[in-house]
C-alpha positions in Angstrom: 0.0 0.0 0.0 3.0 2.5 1.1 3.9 2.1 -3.1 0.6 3.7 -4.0 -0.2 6.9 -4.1 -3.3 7.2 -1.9 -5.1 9.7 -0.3 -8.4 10.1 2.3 -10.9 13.3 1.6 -12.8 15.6 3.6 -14.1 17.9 1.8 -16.2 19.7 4.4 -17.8 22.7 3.6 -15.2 25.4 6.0 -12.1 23.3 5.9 -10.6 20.4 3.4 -9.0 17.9 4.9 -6.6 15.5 3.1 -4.6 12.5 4.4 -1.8 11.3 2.2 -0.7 7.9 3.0 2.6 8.4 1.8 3.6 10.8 4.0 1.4 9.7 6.9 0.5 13.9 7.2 -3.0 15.5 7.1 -3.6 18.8 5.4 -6.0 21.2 7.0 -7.1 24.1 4.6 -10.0 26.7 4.1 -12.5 25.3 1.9 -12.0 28.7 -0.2 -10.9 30.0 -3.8 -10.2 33.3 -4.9 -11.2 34.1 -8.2 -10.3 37.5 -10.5 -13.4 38.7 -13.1 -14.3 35.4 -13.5 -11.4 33.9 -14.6 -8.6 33.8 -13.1 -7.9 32.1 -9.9 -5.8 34.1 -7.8 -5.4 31.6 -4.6 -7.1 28.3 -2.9 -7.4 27.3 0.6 -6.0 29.3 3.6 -4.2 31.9 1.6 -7.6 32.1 -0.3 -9.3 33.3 3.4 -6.6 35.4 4.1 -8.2 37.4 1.4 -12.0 37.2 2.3 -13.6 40.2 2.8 -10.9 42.1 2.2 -10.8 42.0 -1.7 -11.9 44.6 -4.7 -15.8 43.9 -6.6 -13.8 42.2 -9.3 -12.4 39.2 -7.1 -14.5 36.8 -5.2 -13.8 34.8 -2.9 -16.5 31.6 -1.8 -16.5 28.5 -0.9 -17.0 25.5 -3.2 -19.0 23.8 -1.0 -22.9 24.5 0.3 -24.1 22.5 3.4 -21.6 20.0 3.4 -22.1 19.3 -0.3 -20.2 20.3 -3.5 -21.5 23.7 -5.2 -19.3 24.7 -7.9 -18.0 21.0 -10.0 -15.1 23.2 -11.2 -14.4 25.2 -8.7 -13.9 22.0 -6.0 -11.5 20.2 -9.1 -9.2 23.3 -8.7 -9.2 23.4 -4.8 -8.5 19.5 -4.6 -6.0 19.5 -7.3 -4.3 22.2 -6.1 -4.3 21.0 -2.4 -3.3 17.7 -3.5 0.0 19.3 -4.6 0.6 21.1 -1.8 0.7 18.0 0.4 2.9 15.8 -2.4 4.2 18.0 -5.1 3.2 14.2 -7.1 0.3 13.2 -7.1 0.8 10.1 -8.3 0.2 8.4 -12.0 -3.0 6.2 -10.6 -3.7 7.6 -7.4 -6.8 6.2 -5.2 -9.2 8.9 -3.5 -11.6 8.1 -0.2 -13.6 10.6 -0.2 -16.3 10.9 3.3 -20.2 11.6 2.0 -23.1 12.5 3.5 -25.4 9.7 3.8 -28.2 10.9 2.5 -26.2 12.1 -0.9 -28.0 11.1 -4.3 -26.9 8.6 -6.5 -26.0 11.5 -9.1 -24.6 13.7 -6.2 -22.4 10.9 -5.4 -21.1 10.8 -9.1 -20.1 14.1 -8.9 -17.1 12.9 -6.7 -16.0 10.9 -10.1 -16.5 14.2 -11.8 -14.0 15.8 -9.9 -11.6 13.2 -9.4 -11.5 12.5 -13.5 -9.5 15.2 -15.1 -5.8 16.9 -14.9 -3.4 14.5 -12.6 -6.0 12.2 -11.2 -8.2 11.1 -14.6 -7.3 7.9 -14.0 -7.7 7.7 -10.4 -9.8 5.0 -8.1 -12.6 6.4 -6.6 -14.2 5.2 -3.1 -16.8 6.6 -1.3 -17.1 6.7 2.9 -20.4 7.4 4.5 -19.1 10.5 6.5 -21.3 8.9 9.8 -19.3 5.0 9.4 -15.9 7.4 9.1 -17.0 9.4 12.2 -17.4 6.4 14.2 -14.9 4.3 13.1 -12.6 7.8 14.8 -14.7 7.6 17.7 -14.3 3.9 18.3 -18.0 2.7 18.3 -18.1 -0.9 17.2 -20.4 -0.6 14.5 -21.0 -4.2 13.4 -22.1 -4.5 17.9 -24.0 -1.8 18.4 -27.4 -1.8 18.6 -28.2 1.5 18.2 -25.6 5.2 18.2 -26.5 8.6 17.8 -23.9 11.0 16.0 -24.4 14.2 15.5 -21.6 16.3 13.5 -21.6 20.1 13.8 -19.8 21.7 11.0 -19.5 25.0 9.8 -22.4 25.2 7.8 -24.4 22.1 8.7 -25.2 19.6 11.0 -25.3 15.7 10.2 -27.2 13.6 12.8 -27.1 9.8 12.2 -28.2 6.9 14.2 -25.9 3.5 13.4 -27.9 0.4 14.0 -27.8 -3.6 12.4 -24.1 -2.9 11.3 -25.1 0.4 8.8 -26.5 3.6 8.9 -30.4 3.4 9.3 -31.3 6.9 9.3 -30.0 10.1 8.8 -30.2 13.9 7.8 -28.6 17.0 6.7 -29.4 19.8 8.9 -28.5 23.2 6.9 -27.1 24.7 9.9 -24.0 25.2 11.4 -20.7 27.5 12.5 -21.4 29.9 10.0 -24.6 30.1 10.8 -23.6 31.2 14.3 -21.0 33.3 12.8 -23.5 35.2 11.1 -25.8 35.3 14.3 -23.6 37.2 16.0 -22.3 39.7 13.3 -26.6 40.2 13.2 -26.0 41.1 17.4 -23.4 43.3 17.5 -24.8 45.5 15.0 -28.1 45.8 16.5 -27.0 46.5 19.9 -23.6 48.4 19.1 -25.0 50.2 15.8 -21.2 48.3 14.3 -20.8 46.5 11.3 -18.5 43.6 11.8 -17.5 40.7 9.4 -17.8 37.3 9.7 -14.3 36.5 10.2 -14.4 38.3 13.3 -17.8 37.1 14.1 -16.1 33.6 14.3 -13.5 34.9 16.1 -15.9 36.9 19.1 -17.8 33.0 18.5 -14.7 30.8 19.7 -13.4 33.4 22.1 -16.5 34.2 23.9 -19.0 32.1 24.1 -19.3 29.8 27.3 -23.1 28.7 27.7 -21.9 28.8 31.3 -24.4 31.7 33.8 -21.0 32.5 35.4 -18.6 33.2 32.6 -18.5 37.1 32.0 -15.5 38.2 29.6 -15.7 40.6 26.9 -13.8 42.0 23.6 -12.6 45.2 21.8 -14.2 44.7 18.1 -13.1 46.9 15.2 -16.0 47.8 12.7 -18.2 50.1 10.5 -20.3 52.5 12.8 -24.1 52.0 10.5 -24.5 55.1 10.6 -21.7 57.3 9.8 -20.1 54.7 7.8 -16.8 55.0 9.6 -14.3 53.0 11.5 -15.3 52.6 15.3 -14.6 50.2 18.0 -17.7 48.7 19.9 -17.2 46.6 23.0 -18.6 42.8 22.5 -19.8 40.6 25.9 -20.4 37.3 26.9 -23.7 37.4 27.6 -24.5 39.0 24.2 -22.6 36.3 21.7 -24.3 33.6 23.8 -27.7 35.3 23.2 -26.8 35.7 19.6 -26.2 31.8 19.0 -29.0 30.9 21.4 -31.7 30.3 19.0 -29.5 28.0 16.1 -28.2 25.7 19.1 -31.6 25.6 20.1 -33.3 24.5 16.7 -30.3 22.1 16.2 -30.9 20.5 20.2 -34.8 20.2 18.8 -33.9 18.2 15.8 -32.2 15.6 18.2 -35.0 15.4 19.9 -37.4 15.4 17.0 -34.8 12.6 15.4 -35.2 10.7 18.9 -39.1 10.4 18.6 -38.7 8.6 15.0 -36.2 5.7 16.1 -38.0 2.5 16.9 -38.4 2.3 20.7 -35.4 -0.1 21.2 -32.8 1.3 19.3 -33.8 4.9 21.2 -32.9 3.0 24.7 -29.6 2.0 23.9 -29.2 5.8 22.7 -30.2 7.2 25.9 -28.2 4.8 27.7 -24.9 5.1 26.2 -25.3 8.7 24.9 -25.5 10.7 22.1 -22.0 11.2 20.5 -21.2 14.7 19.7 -18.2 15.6 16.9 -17.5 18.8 14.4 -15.4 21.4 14.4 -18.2 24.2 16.1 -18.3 21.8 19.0 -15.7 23.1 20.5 -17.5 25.9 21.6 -17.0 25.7 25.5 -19.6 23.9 27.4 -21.7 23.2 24.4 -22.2 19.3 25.2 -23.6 19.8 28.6 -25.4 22.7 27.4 -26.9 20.0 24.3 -26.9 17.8 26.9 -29.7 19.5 29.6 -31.5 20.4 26.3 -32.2 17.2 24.8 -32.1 15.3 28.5 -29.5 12.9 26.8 -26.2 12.7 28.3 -23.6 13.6 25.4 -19.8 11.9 24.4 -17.9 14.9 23.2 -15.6 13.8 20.7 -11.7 15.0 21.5 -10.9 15.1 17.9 -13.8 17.4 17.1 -13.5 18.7 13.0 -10.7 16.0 12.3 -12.7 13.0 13.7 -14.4 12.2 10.0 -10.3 12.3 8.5 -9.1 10.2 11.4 -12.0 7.7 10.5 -10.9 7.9 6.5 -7.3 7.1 7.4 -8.1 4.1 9.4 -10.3 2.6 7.0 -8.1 3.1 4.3 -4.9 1.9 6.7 -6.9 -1.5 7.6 -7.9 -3.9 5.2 -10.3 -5.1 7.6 -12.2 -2.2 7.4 -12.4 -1.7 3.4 -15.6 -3.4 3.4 -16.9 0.4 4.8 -16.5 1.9 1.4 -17.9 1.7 -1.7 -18.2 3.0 -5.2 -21.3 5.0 -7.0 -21.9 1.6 -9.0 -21.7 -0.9 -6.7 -24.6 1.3 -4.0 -26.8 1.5 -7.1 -26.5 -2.5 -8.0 -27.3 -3.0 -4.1 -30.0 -0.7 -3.8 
């Protein structure tokens, strides 16, 4: 295996994630590309970011993915190949890709992957698919072919995968199209209606990670720079505790009422187990402080918090792909559609 070029995928829909087996490395990037008129792509990834919301009307800067799946076909080619280089300057002449899938991804969504994967360096690549949920627990350490029933629930940065794992495969699961960003974006909404200051979402994520506690006692606050709303000028506006945990209030809310709602629809004895052992709780926005027992009181569940947080579906792609005894986990568009 250490001869072929091989490589595990995260696409994500904030950060890419890419395990090369070669070198035994991960690569953590901004799911981002930078673009001039149209045409001309000025950076990828991180250095892509540094530039967001900072850039002229003529370049744009987005993401190529929406809700944890892909948006722009060509624009997620260029990111991947690009990236690809970046952790081995060769990609390989017949490389294999694992790339981690939401479960409830289309048959066509799911050839898009091939799409990608099928031009430049990799058009003749191998192509397996991971259920993003199987790759999440295999990180985690559930014993999937045991179990008789585990919850995941994946907070990312702009969606929310919940999935319950029974009868040694995924037996129900859904998309949630909220996430980070989403919280982000909740607070920029906050700070502008209470301190009449325009802020961006890069800072928004910053006040996010830096402030918020769900914890009564916790009282800390930050020196923002912004646009005052009115007079259209620079000004600094003082950001608290209590007012970024207001901001995200209702999105942690809706997503704790989904569990619930996704609770109610499992058959009676797979829920048991669940409430029993837990509900396990991975993504990168989970590690907002105190979020798990805050989920926890909210859903009257208790919650595992995941240690590896937004690299636990990579971790779960790098041990499928490093153990043979686990290849039976992935699968290709063709051979799903012959079993379904």
């Amino acid at each position: 295996m250490l001869l072929q070029d091989i490589y595990g995928i995260d696409l994500g829909s904030s950060t890419v994630k890419i395990y090369s087996v070669k070198k035994d490395e991960i690569l953590i990037e901004k799911n981002m590309i930078a673009i001039r008129n149209g045409e001309d792509v000025l950076a990828v990834g991180n250095d892509a970011y540094e530039m967001y919301e900072k850039t002229p009307h003529n370049i744009q800067v987005t993401p190529t993915m929406s809700y944890g799946m892909i948006a722009n076909i060509m624009n997620v080619e260029i990111v991947l190949h690009m990236l690809l280089r970046k952790i081995n300057r060769r990609i390989g002449r017949k490389p294999i890709l694992y790339f981690a899938v939401p479960t409830d991804t289309s048959e066509i969504e799911k050839r898009v992957y091939y799409t990608i994967a099928g031009s430049g360096d990799l058009r003749k690549s191998k192509v397996f698919l991971v259920e993003k949920p199987i790759a999440d627990a295999v990180a985690l350490g559930i014993p999937i072919m045991k179990t008789k029933g585990s919850m995941l629930v994946n907070i990312g940065g702009e969606s929310t995968e919940i999935s319950v794992i029974a009868d040694q495969r995924v037996i129900i699961s859904k998309v949630l199209k909220l996430g980070g960003n989403h919280l982000d974006a909740a607070i920029c909404n906050t700070v502008r209606k209470h301190t009449n200051t325009y802020i961006g979402y890069r800072t928004g994520s910053r006040l996010k990670n830096a402030l918020v506690y769900f914890n009564q006692g916790t009282k800390e606050a930050r020196k923002v720079v912004g646009i005052d709303s009115i007079s259209g000028l620079p000004r600094t506006a003082i950001v608290t505790t209590a007012m970024v945990n207001r901001a995200i209030a209702d999105p942690v809310n809706r997503i704790a009422e989904e569990i619930q709602i996704f609770l109610e629809r499992i058959p009676p004895q797979i829920r048991s187990v669940i409430l029993q052992q837990g509900i396990y709780l991975t993504g990168g926005t989970t590690k907002i402080a105190n979020l798990d027992q805050y989920l926890s009181e909210q859903v009257g569940c208790k919650i595992q918090h995941s240690s590896v947080c937004e690299l636990s579906t990579i971790y779960g792609l790098k041990e499928i792909i490093n153990h043979k005894s686990l290849h039976h986990w992935t699968f290709t568009a063709k051979s799903r559609a012959r079993k379904g």
